[in-house]
Backbone as XML, in Angstrom:
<?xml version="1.0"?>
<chain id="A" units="angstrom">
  <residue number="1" name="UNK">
    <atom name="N" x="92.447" y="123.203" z="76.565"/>
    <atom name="CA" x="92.431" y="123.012" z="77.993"/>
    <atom name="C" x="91.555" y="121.806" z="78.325"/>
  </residue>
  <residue number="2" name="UNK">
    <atom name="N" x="92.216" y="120.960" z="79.094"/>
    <atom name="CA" x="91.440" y="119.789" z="79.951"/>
    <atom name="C" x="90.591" y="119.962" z="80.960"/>
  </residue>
  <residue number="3" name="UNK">
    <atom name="N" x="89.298" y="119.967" z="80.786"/>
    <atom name="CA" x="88.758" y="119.987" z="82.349"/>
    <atom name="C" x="88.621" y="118.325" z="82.992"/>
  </residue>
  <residue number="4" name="UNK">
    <atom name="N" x="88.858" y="118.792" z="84.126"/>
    <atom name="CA" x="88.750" y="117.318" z="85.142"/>
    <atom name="C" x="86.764" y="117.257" z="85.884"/>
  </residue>
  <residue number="5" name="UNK">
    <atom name="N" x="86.543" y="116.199" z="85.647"/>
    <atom name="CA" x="85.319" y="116.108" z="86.146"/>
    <atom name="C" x="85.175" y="116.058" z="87.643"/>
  </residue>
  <residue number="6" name="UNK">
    <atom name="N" x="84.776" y="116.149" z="88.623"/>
    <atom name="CA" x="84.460" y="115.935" z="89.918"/>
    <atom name="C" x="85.193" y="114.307" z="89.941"/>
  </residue>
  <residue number="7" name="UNK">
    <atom name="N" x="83.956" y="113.460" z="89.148"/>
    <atom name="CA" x="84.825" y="111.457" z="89.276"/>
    <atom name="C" x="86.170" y="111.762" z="89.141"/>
  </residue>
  <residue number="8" name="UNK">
    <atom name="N" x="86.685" y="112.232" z="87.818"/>
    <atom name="CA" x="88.158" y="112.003" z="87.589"/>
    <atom name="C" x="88.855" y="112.301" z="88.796"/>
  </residue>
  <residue number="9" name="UNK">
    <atom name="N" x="88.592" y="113.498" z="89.284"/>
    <atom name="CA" x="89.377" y="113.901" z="91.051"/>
    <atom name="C" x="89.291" y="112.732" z="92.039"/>
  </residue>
  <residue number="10" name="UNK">
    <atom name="N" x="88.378" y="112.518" z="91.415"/>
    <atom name="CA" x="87.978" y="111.456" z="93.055"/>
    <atom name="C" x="88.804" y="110.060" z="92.327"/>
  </residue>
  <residue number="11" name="UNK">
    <atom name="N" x="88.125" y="109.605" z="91.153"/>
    <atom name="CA" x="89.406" y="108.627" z="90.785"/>
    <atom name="C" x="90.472" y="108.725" z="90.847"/>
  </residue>
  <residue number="12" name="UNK">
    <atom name="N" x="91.053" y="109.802" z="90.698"/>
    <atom name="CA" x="92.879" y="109.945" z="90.953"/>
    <atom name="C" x="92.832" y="109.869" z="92.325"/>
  </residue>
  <residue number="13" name="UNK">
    <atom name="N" x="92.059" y="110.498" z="93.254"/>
    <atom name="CA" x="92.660" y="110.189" z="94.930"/>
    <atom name="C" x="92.869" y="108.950" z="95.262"/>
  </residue>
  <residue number="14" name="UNK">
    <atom name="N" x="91.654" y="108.095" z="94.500"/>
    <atom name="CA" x="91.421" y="106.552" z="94.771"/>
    <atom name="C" x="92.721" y="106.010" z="94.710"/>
  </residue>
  <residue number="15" name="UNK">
    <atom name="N" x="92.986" y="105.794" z="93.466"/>
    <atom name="CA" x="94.440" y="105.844" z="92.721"/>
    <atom name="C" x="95.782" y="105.974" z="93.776"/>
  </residue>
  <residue number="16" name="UNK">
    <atom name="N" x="95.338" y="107.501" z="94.071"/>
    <atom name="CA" x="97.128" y="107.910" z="94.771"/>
    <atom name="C" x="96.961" y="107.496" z="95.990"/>
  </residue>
  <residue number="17" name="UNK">
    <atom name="N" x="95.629" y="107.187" z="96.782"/>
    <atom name="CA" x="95.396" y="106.416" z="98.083"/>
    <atom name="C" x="95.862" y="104.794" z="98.338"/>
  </residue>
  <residue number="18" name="UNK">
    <atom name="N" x="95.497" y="104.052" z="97.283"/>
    <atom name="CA" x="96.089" y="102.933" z="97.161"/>
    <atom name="C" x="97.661" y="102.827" z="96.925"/>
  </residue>
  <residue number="19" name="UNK">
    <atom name="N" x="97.906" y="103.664" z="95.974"/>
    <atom name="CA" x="99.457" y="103.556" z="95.933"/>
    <atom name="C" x="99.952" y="104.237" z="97.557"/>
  </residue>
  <residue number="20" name="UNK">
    <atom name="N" x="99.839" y="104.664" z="97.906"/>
    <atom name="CA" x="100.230" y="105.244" z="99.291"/>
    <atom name="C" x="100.018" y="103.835" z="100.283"/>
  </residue>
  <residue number="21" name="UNK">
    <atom name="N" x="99.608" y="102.966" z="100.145"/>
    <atom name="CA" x="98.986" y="102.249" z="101.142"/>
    <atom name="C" x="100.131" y="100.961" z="100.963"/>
  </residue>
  <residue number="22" name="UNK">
    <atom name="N" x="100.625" y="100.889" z="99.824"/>
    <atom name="CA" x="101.108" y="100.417" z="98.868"/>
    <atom name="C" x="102.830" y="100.488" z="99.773"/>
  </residue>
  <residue number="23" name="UNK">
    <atom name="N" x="102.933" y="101.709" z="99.372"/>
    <atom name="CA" x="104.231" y="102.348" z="99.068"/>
    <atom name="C" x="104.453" y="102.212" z="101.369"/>
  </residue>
  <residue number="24" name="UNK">
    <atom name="N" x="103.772" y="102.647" z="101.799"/>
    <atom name="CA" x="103.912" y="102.605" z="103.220"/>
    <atom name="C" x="103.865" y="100.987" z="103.508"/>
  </residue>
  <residue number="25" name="UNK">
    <atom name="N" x="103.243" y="100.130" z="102.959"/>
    <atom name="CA" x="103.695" y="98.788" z="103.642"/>
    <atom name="C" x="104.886" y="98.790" z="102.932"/>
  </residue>
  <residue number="26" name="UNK">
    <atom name="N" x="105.641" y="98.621" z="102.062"/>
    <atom name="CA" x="106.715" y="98.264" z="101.349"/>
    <atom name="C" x="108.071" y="99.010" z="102.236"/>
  </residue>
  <residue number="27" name="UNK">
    <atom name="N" x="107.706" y="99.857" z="102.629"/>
    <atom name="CA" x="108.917" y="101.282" z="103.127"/>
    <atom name="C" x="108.630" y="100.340" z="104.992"/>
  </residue>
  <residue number="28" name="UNK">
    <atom name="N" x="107.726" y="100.024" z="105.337"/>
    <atom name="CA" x="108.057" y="99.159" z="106.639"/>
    <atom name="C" x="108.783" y="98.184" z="106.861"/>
  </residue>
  <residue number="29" name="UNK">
    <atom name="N" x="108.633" y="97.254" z="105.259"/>
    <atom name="CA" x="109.478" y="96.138" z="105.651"/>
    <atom name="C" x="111.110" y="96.375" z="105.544"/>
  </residue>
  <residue number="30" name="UNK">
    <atom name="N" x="111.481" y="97.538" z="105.451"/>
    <atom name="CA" x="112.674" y="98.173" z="105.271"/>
    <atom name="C" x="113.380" y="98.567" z="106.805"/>
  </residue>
  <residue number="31" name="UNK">
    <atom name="N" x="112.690" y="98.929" z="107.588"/>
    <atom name="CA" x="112.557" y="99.626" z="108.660"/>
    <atom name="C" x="112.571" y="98.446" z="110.385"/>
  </residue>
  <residue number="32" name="UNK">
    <atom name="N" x="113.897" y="98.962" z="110.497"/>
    <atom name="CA" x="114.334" y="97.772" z="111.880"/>
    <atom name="C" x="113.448" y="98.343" z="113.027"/>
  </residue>
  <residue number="33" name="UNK">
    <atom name="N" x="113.672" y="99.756" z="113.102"/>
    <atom name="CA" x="113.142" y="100.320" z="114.522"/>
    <atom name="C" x="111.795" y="99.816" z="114.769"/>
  </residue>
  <residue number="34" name="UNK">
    <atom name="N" x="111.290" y="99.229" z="115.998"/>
    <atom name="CA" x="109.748" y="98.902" z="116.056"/>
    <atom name="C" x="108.918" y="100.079" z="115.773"/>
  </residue>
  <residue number="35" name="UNK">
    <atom name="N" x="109.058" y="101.186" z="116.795"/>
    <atom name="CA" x="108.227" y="102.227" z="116.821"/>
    <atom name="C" x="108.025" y="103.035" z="115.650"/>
  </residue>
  <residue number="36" name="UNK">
    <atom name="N" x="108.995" y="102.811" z="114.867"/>
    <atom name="CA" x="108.934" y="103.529" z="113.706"/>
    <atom name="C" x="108.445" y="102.567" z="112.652"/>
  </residue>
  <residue number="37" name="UNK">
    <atom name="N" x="107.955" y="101.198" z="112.548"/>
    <atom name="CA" x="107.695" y="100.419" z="111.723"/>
    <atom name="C" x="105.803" y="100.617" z="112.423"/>
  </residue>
  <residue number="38" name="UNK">
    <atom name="N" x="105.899" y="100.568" z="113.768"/>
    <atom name="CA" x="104.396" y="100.651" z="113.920"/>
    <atom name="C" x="103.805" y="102.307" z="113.098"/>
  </residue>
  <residue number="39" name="UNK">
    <atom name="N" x="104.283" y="103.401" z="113.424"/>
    <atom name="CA" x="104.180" y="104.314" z="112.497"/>
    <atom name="C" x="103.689" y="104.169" z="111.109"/>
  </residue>
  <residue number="40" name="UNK">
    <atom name="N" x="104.785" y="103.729" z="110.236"/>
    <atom name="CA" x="104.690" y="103.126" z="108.886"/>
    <atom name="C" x="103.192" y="102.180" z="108.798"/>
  </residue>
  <residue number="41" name="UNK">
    <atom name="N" x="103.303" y="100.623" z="110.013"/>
    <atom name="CA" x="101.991" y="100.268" z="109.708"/>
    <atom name="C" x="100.661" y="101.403" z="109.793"/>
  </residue>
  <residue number="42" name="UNK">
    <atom name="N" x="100.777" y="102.218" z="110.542"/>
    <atom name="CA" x="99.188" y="103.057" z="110.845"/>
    <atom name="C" x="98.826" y="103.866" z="109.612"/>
  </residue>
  <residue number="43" name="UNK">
    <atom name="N" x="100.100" y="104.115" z="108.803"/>
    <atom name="CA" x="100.104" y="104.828" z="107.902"/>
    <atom name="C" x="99.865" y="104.378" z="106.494"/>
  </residue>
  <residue number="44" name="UNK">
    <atom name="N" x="99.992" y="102.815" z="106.455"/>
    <atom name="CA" x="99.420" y="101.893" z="105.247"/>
    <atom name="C" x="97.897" y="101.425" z="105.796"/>
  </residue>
  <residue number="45" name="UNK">
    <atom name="N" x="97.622" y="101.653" z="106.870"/>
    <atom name="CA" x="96.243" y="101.265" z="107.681"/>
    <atom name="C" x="95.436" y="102.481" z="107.225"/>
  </residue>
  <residue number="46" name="UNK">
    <atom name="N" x="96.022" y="103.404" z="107.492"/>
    <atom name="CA" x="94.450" y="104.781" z="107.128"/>
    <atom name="C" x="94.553" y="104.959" z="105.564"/>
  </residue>
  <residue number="47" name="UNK">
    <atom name="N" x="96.071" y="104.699" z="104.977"/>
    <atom name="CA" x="96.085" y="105.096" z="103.325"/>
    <atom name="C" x="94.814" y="104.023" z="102.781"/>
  </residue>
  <residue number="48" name="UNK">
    <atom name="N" x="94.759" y="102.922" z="103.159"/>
    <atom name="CA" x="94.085" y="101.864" z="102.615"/>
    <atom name="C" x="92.572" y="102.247" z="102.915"/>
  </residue>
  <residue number="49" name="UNK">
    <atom name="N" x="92.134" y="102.778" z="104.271"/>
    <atom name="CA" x="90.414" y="103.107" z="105.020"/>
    <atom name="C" x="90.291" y="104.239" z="103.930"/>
  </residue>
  <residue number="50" name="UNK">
    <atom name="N" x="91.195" y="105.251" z="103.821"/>
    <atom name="CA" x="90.851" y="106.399" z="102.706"/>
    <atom name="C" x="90.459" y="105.807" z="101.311"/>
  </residue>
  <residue number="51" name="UNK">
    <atom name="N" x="91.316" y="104.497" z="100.798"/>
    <atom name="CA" x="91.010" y="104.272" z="99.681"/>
    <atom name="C" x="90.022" y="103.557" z="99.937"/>
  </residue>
  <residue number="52" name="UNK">
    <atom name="N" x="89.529" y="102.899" z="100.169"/>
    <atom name="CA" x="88.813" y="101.970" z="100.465"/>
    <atom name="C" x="87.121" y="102.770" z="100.694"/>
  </residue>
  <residue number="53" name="UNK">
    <atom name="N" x="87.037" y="104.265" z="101.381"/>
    <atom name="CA" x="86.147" y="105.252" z="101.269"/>
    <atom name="C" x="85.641" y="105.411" z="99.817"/>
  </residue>
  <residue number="54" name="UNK">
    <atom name="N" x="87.131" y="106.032" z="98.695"/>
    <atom name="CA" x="86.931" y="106.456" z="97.689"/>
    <atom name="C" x="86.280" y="105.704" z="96.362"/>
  </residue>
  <residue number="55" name="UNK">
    <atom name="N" x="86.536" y="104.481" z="96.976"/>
    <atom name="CA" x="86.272" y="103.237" z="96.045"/>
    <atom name="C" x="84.833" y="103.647" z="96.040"/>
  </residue>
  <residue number="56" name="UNK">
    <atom name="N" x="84.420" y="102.988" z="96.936"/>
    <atom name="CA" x="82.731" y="102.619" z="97.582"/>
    <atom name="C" x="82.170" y="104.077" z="97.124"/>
  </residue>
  <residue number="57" name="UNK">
    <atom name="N" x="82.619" y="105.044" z="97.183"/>
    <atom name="CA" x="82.149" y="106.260" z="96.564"/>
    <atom name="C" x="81.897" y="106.660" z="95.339"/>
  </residue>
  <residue number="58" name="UNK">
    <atom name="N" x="83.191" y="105.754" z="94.479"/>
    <atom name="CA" x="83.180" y="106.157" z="93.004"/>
    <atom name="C" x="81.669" y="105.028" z="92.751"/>
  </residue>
  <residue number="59" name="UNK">
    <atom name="N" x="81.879" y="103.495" z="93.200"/>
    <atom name="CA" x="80.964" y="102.283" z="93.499"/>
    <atom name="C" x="79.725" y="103.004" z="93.220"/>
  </residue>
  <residue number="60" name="UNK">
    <atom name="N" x="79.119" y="103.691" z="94.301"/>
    <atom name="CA" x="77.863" y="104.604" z="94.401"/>
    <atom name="C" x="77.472" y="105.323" z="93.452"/>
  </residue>
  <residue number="61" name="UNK">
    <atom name="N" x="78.512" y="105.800" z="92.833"/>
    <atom name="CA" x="77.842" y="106.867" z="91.825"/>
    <atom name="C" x="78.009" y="106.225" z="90.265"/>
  </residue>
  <residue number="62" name="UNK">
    <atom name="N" x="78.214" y="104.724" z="90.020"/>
    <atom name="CA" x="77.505" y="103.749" z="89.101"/>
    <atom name="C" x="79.070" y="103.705" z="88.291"/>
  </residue>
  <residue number="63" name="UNK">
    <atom name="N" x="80.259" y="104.032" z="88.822"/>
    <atom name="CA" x="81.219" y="104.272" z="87.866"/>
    <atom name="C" x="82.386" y="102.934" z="88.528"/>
  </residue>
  <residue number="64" name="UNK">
    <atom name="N" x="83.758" y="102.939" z="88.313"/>
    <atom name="CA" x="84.738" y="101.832" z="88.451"/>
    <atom name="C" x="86.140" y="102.446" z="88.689"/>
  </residue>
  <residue number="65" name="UNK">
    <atom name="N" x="86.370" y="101.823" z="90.118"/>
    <atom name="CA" x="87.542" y="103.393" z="90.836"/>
    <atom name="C" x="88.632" y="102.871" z="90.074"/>
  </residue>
</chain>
């Protein structure tokens, strides 16, 4: 059995936060409707503030997100 450390959790969010941030700008430029492209942007806007949290967090505790 694998145990996951507290970092490793927090590194994988880092991880799946960026790809989310990622994956939501890419899925906008797809997307004709305005209102639904501003959506998409808010949603590559907070994926990125979340990662961008997790980073500076892993940062703090002397490790590399």
């Amino acid at each position: 059995m694998n145990k996951l450390s507290d970092m490793d959790m927090l590194q994988d969010y880092e991880k799946d936060a960026r790809m989310a941030a990622l994956a939501y700008a890419l899925i906008q430029t797809e997307i004709i409707d305005p209102a639904l492209r501003k959506v998409l942007s808010k949603a590559s806007h907070e994926a990125a503030e979340s990662q961008q949290k997790a980073a500076n967090l892993i940062l703090s505790r002397g490790d590399r997100p």
